[in-house]
N, C-alpha and C positions, 0 to 999 in steps of 0.2 A: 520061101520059094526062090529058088536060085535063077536068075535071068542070062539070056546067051551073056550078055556084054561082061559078064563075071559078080556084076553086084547080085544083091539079093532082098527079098520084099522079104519085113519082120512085123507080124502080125500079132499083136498082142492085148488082153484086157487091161484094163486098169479102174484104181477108183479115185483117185484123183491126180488130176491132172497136174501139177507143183513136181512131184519127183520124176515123171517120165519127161516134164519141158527139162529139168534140170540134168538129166540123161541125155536127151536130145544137143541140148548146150553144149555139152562136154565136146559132143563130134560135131559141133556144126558145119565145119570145114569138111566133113566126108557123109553128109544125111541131108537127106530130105524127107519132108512130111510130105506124102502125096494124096492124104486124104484129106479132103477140102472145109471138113467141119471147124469147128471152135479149136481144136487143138492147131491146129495150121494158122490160124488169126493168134493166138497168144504169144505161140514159138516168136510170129512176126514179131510181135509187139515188145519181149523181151528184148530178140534183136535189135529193134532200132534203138530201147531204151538203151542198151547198152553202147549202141554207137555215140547218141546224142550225151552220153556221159564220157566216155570217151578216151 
């Protein structure tokens, strides 16, 4: 779904979660997870592990 402001909502299955956080990863600088379940809590969680490693 294409939004005014230019981005776009990507709406996909999956079965597990490990290769789409590791997708998400790649562009964390231009993505957000806007669905509030488990996969929103992990992306977090990878994030700060990788901050607090560093």
């Amino acid at each position: 779904m294409d939004l005014t402001d230019g981005s776009f909502v990507l709406e996909l299955p999956y079965a597990d979660d490990r290769e789409l956080i590791m997708d998400i990863l790649k562009y964390v600088a231009d993505v957000e997870v806007v669905w509030t379940g488990s996969l929103k809590k992990r992306v977090r969680s990878e994030i700060q592990k990788m901050a607090d490693t560093g």
